[in-house]
LOPALUM-382324 format. One record per residue: y, x negated, z negated of N, C-alpha, C, O in turn; residue in three letters. Coordinates in pm, whole numbers, plus 50000, padded with zeros to 5 digits. Layout:
# residues N
YXZYXZYXZYXZALA
...
***
This chain:
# residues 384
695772487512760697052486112687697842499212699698032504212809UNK
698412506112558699192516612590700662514612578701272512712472UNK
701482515512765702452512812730703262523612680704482522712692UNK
702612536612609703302545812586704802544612478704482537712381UNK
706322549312468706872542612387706742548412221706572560112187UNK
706892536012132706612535811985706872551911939705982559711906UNK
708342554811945709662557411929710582562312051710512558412167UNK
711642573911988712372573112052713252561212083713152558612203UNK
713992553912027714542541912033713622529112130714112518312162UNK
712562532712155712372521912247712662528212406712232522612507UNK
713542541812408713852544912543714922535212554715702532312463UNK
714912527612736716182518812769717932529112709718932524312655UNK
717652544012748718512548012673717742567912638716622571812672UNK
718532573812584718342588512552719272599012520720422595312500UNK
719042610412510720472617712493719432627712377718362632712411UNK
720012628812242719712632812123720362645012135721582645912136UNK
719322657912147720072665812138719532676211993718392679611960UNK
720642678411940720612681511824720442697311779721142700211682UNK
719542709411837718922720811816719842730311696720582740111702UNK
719382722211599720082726011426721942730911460722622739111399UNK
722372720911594723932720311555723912735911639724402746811609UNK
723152731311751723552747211854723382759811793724202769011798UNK
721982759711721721932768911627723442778711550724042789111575UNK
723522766611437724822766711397725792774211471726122785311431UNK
726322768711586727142770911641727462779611719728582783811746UNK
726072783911774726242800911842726572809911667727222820311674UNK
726122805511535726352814111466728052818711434728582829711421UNK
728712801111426730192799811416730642812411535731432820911495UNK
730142813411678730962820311773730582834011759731472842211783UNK
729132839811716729222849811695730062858911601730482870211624UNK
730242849511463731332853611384732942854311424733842858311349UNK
733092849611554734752852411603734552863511683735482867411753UNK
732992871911685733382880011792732162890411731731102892511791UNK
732542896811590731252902611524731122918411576730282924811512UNK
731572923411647731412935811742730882933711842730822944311904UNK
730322923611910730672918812075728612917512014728102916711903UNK
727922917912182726792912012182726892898412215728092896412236UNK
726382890012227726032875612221725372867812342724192864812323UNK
725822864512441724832860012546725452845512586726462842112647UNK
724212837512515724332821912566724042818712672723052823712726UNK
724922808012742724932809612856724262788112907724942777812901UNK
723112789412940722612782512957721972772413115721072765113155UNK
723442780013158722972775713359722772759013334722222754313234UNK
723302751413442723362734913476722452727613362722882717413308UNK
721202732913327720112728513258720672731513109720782721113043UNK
720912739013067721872743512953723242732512913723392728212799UNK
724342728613045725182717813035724742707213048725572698113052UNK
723282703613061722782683313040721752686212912720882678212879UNK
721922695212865721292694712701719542699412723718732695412640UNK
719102707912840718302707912879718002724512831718232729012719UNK
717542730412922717922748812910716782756812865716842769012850UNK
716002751312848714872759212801714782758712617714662768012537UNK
714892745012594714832745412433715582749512417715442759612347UNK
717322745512470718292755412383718812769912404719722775912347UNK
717752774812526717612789212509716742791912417717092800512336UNK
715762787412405715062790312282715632792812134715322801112049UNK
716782780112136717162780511992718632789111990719532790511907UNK
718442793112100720392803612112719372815812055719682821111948UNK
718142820312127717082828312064717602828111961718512835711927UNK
717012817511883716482825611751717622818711615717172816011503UNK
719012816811650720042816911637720602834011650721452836511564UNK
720362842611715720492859111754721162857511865721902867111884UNK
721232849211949721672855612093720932864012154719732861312165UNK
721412875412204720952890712299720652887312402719752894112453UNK
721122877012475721312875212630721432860512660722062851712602UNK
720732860112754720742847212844721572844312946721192852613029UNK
722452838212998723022837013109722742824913159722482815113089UNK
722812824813335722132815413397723192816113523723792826813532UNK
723502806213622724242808113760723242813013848723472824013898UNK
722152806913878721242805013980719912816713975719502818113859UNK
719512821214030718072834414021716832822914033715702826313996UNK
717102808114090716242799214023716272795313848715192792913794UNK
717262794913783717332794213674716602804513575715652802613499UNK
717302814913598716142828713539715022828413551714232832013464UNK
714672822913686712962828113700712622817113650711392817913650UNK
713042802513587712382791713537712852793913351712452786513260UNK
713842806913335713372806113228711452817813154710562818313069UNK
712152825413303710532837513282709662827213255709162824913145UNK
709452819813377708252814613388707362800513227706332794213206UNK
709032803913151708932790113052708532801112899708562797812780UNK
708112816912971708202824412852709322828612735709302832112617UNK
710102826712816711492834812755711632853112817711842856412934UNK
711512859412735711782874912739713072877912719713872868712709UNK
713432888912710714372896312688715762897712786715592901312902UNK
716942895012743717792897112890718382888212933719162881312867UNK
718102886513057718392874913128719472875213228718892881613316UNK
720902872113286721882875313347721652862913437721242852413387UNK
721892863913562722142859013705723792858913801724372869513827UNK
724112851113825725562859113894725552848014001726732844514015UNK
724502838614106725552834914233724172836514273723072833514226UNK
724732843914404724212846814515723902842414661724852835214693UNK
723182843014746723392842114897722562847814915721682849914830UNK
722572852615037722192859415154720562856915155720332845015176UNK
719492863915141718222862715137718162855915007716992851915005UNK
718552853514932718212850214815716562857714696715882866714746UNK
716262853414578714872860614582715292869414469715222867814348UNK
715892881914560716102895914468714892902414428714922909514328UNK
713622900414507712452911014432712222901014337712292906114226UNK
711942886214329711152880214230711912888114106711352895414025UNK
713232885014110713722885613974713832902213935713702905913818UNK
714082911114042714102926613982712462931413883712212940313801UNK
711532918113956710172918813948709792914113779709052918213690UNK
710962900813802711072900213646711692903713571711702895513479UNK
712272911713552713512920413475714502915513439714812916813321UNK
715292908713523716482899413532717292908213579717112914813681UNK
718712908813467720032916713529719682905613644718892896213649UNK
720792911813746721142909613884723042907113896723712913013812UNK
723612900413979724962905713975725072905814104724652896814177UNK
725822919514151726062920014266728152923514293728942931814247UNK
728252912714382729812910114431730602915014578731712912814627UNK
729722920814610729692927114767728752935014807727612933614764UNK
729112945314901728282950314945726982948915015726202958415008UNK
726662938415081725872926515161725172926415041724252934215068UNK
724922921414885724672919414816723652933214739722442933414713UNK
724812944714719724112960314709723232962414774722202967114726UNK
723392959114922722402966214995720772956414962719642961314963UNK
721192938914929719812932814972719052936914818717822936914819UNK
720012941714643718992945414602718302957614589717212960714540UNK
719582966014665718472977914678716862974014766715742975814719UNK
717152969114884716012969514945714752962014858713602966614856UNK
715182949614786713872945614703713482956114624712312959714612UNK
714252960214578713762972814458713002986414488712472994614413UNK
713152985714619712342995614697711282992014733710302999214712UNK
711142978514807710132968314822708782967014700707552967014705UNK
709652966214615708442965514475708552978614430707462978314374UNK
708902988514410708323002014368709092997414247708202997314163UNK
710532992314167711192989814037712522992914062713032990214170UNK
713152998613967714442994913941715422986813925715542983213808UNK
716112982713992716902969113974717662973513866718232984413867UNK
717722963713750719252960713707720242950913727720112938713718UNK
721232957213753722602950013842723722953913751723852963513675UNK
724692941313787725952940213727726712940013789726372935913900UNK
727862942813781728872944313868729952936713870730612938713767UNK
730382929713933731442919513916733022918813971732862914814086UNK
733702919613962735122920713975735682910713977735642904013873UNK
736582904614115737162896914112738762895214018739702900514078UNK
739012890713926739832896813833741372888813896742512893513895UNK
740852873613954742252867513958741512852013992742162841613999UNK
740472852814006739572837813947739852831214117740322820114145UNK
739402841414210739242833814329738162833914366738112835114488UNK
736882833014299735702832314334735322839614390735642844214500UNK
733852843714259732882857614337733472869714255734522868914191UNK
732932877614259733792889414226734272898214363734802892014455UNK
734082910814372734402916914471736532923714417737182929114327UNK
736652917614556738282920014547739012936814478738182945914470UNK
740032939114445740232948414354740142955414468739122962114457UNK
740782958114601740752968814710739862971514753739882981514825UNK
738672964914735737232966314763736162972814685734982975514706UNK
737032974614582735962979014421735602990914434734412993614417UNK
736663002614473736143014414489734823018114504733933023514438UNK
735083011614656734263013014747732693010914684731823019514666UNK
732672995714655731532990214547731033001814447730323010714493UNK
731243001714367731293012414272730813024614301729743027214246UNK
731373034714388730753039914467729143037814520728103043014480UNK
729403029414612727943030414649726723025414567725543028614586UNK
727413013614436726543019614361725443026214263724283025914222UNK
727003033814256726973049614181725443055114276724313056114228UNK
725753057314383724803062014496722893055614457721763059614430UNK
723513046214477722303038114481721543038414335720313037714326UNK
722083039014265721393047514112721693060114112722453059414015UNK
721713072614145721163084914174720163083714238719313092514230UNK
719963072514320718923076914412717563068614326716403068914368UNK
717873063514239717073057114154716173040414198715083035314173UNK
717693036214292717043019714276718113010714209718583000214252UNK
718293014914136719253004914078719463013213901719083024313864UNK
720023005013845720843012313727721452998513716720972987213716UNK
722983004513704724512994813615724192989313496724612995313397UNK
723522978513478724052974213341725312969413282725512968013162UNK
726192966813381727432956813354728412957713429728222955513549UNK
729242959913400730472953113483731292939713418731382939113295UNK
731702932313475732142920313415733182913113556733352914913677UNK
733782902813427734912892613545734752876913419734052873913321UNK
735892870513503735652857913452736842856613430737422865913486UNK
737722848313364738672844213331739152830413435738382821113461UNK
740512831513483740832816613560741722804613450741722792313451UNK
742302813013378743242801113301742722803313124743402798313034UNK
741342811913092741912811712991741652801212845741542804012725UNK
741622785512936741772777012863743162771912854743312759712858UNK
743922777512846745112777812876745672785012808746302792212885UNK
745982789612650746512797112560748072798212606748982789912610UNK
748002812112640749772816712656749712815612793750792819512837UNK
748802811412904749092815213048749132831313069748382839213012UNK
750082834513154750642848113180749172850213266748752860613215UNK
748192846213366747622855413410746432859113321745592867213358UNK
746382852613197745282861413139745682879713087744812888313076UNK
746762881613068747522890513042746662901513195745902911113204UNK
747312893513276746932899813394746102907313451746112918713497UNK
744812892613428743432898813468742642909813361741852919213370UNK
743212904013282742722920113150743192930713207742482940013243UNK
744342930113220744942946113313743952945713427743452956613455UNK
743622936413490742632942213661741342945213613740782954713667UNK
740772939313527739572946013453739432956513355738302960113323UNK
740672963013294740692975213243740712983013372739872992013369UNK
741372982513480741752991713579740112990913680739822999613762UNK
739292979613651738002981613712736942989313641735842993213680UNK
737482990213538736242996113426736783007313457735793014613468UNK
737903015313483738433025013468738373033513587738963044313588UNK
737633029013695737703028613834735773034013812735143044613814UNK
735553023613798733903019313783733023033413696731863037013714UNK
734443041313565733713051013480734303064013592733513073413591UNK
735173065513661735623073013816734353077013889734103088813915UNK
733583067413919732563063914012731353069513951730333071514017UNK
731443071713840730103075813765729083070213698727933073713675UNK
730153055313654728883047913605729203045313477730303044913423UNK
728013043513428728003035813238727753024513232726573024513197UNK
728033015313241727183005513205727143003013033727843006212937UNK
725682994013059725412988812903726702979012852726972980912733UNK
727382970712908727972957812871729162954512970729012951113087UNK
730622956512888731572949812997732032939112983732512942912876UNK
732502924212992732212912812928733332908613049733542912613163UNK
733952898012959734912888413058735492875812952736372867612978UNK
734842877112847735182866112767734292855712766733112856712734UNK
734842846112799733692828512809734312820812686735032825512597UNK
733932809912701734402802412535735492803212479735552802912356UNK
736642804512560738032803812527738262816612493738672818012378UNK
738102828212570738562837812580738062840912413738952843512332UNK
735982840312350735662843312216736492836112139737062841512044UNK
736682823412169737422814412044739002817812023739602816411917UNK
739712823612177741062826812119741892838812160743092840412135UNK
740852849412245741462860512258740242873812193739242878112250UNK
740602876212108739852884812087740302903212128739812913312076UNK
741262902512224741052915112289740202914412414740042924712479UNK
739722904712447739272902112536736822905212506735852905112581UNK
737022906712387735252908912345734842917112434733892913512504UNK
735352928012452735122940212499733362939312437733132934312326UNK
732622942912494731262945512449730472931512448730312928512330UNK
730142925712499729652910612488730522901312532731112903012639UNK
730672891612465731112874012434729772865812524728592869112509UNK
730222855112613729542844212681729972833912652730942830012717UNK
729442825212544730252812412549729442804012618728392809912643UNK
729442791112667729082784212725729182772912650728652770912541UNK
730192762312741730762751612671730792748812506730632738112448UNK
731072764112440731112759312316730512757412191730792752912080UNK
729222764812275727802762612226727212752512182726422751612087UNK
727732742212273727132728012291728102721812178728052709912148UNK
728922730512123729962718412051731242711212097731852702312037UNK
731542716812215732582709612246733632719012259733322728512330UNK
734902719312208736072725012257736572731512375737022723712460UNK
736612743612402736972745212555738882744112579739432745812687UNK
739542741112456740942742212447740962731912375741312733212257UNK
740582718412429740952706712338742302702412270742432697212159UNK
743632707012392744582706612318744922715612233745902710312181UNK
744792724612187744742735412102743872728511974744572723611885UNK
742722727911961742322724611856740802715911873740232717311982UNK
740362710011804738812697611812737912712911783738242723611733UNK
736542707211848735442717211798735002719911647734282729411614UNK
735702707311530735372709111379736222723111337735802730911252UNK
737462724911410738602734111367737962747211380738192757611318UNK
737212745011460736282757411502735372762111449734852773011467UNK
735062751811359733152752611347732282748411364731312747011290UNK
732552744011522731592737311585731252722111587732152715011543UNK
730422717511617729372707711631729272697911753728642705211829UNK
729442687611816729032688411951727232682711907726992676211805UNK
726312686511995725382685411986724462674912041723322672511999UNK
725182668012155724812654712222725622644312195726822642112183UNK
724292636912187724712618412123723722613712301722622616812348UNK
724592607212337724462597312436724232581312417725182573512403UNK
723052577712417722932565912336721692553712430720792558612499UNK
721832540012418721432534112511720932519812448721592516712348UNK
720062511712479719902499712395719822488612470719002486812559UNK
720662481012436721522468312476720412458412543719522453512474UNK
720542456012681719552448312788719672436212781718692429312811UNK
720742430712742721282413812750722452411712628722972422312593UNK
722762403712581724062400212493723462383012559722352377812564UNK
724652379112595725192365612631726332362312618727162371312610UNK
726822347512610727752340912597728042334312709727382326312775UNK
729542340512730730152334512910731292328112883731922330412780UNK
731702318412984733132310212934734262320212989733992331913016UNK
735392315413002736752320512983736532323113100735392319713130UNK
737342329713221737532332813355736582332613448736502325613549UNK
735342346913376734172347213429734662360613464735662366713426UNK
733752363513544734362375313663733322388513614732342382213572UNK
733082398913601732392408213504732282421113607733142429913606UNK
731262421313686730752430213720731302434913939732272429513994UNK
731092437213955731482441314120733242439714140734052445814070UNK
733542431914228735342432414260735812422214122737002418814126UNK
735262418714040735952410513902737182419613877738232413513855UNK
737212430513877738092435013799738412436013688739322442913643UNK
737422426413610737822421713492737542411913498737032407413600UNK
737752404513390737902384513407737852378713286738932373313262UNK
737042377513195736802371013071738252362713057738662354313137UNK
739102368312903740052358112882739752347112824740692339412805UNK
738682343812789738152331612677737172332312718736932337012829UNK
736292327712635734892324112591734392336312507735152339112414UNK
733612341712515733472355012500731822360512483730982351512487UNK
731432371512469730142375712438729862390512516730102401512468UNK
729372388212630728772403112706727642410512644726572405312614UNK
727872419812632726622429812622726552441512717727402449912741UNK
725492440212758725042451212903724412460612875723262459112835UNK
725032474912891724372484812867723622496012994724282502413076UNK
722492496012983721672496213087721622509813154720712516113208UNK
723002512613132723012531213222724422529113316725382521613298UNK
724112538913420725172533513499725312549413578724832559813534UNK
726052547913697726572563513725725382572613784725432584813797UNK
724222563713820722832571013825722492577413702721722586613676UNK
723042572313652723022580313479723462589313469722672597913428UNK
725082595113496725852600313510726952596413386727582603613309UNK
726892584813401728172575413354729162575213481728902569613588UNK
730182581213456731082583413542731692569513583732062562013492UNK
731832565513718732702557413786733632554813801734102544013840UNK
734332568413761735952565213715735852559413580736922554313548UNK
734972558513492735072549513356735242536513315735382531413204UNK
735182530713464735512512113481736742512313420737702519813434UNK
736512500913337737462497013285738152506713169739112502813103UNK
737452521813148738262528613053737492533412944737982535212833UNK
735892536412982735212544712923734792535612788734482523712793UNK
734882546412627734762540112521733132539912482732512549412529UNK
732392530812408731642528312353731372521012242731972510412229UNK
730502524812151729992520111995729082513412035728172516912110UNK
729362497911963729022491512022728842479911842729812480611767UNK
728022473611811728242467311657729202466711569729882458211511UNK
728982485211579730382485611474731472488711487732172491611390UNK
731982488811633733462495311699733162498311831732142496211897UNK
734232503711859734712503212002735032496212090735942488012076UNK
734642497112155734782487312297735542495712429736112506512421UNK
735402488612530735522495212652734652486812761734422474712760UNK
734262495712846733732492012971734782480113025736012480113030UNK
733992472113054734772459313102734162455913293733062453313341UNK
735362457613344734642459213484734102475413485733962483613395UNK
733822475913663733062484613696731872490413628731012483113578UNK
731792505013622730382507913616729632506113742730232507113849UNK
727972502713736727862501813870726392514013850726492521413753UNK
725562515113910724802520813967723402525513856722712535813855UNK
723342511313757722652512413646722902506913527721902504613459UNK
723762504813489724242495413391725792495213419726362499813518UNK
726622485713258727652485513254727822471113176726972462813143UNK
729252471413160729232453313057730322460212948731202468312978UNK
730012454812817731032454212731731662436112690731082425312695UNK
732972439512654732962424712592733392429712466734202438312433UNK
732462420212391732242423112237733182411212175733242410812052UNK
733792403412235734752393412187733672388612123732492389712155UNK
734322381512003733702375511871732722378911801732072372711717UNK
732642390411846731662397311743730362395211813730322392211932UNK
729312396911738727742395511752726882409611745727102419911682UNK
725552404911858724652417311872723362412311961723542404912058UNK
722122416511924721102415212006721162425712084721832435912070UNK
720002421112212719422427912271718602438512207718362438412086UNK
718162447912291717652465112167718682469212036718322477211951UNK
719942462912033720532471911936721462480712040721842477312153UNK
721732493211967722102505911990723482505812039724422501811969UNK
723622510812177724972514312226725332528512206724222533912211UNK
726132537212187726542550112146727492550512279728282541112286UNK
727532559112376728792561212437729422571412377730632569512360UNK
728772586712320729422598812253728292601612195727112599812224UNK
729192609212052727902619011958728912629511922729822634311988UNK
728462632111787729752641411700730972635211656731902641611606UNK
730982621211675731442611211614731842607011462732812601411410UNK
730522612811414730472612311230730672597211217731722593011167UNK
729742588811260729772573111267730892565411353730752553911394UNK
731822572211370732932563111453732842565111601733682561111682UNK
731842570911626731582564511805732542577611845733002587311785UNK
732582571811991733092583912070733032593212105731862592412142UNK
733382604912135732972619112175733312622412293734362618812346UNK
732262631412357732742638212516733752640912531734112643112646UNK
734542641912440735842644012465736862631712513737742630512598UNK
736412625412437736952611612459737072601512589737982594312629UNK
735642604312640735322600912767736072611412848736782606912938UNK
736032623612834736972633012925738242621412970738502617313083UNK
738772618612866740692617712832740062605112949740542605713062UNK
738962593512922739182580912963739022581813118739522573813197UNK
738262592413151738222595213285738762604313348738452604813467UNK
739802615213293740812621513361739852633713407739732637113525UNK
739302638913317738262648413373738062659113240738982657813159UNK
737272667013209736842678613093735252673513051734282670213119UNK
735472674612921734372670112849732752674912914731662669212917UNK
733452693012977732322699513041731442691213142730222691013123UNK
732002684513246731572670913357730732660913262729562657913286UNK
731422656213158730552644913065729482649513032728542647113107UNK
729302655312945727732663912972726712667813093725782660913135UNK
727022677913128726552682313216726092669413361725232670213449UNK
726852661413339727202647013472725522636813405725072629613494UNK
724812636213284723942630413201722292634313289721702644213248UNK
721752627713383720692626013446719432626113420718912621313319UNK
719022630213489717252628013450716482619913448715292622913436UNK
716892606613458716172597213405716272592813246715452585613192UNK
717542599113174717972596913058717272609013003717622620013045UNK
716062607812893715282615612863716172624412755717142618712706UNK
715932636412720715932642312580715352640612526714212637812565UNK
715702641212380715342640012290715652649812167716762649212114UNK
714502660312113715092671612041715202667211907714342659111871UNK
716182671111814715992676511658716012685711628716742693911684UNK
715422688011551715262704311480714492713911561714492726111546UNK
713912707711639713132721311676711742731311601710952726211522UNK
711692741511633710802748011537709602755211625708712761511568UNK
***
């Protein structure tokens, strides 16, 4: 017997991710930033969406550059046969600087501790590292502090004369600039002109100075400098929701979160619905159970708030989410088992959007995504 499934639709649930929209949509961002190079940024499995196909399709969409958090990420895109340039930026201590100098992965280095471990791989393998340079602009993070930069820079300047290294980059990150009209973006542009300005002191060129992420391409455009990183808005979702929806933009969201209905039953009035009865059937009523739960990465704060499409409307989570599953009450209305729950898509058909779930759980659409598990398969369109 093959229990292999028919169909996508006979998964208990799936997350549709839609290739064609990302496509699209790196094209929408490259056009707000048509001087700037292009580097999609595809860390946390490309957001939930899964990082290899939609590096592929940021590819051949014209993204220049790959960006990744992890030097595991890079080397799993080498190893998935992705070429060309690949960016890295968090670090620790013994981390695997030869694999990746080995694979021609920019590098970013934020400290000196950092300088020194890729010089030594790069000596180690008989290659040149390329390294980026990072500047703490205002963020807090990584980034080496402005009183410290000199110094950085400096050595190295050093360390490419001596021919283990060459600068591709200097770069920073933005802390508020989803936040249109916060005074420290003003700011950190000034600490990153004054690092670039420091950094060309020191003797270096780099290929690429970059500090713009989704917000910064979508709403500061002094901020391009040489390459644009969007992230978030790749996927379609807004990084300045109050400011404006991702359609205002252009954009697309590209994941439909979707699940097929385990039970529909009929319960009497002051039936208790799920862990604690924090909800309580007012009547006589009709449950439908949808079979994903915060192992899913259906958020737990969504009891009781989180929206779903459900025969035709909206609903809400009734009761707790628990662990694998959830309950709707569908009132009056009617539905079998195997018909289609929607928690978010683009919301062409009514259903809800990551965004939506953001608002219901007091959180950023970015978490709703990215929060979507590996037992909940992908599912591509448009791929080529």
């Amino acid at each position: 017997m093959n229990d292999a499934p028919r169909n996508d639709m006979d998964n208990r649930a799936h997350a549709r991710i839609d290739l064609d929209a990302l496509r699209a949509n790196v094209g929408a961002l490259r056009a707000k930033a048509p001087g700037a190079a292009f580097m999609a940024v595809v860390k946390a499995d490309g957001y939930g969406h899964g990082m290899v196909p939609c590096a592929r399709a940021a590819r051949e969409a014209g993204a220049d550059w790959l960006g990744v958090a992890t030097p595991e990420e890079a080397l799993a895109l080498r190893a998935a046969g992705l070429g060309g340039r690949v960016l890295c930026w968090l670090w620790t201590p013994g981390g695997p600087w030869r694999a990746c100098v080995e694979a021609d992965i920019d590098v970013t280095v934020s400290a000196r501790w950092a300088l020194e471990e890729v010089v030594a791989a790069a000596r180690a393998c008989g290659r040149t590292a390329k390294v980026q340079l990072k500047i703490d602009a205002g963020l807090g993070r990584n980034g080496a502090q402005p009183a410290d930069w000199p110094e950085l820079t400096r050595a190295a300047r050093a360390a490419e004369r001596a021919g283990a290294i060459r600068v591709t980059g200097v770069w920073a990150h933005f802390s508020c600039a989803d936040e249109p009209g916060h005074p420290s973006i003003d700011r950190e542009l000034g600490v990153f002109r004054t690092a670039l300005a420091q950094a060309a002191d020191a003797g270096l060129d780099p290929e690429v100075r970059h500090i713009a992420n989704s917000p910064g391409t979508l709403t500061l455009p002094e901020s391009h400098f040489d390459l644009v990183r969007p992230g978030v808005a790749m996927y379609g979702i807004s990084p300045v929701p109050q400011l404006a929806g991702p359609e205002e933009f252009g954009l697309r969201p590209v994941m439909t979160l979707a699940a097929r209905l385990a039970s529909v039953k009929r319960v009497p009035g002051n039936h208790g619905v799920s862990y604690g009865h924090h909800y309580v059937t007012p009547g006589p009523t009709t449950l439908a159970l949808v079979p994903v739960g915060y192992a899913d990465g259906v958020p737990r704060h969504a009891s009781g708030a989180g929206p779903v499409l459900v025969a035709g409307k909206w609903r809400t989570v009734a009761g707790r989410v628990a662990m694998d599953q959830f309950v709707v009450d569908l009132g009056g209305d009617a539905a079998d088992p195997g018909d289609e729950a929607v928690l978010f898509g683009p919301g062409d058909a009514g259903e809800p959007t990551a965004e939506d779930w953001a608002r219901a759980c007091g959180t950023i659409a970015y978490e709703i995504v990215t929060r979507v598990g590996p037992r909940v398969p992908r599912v591509y369109t448009g791929a080529r």
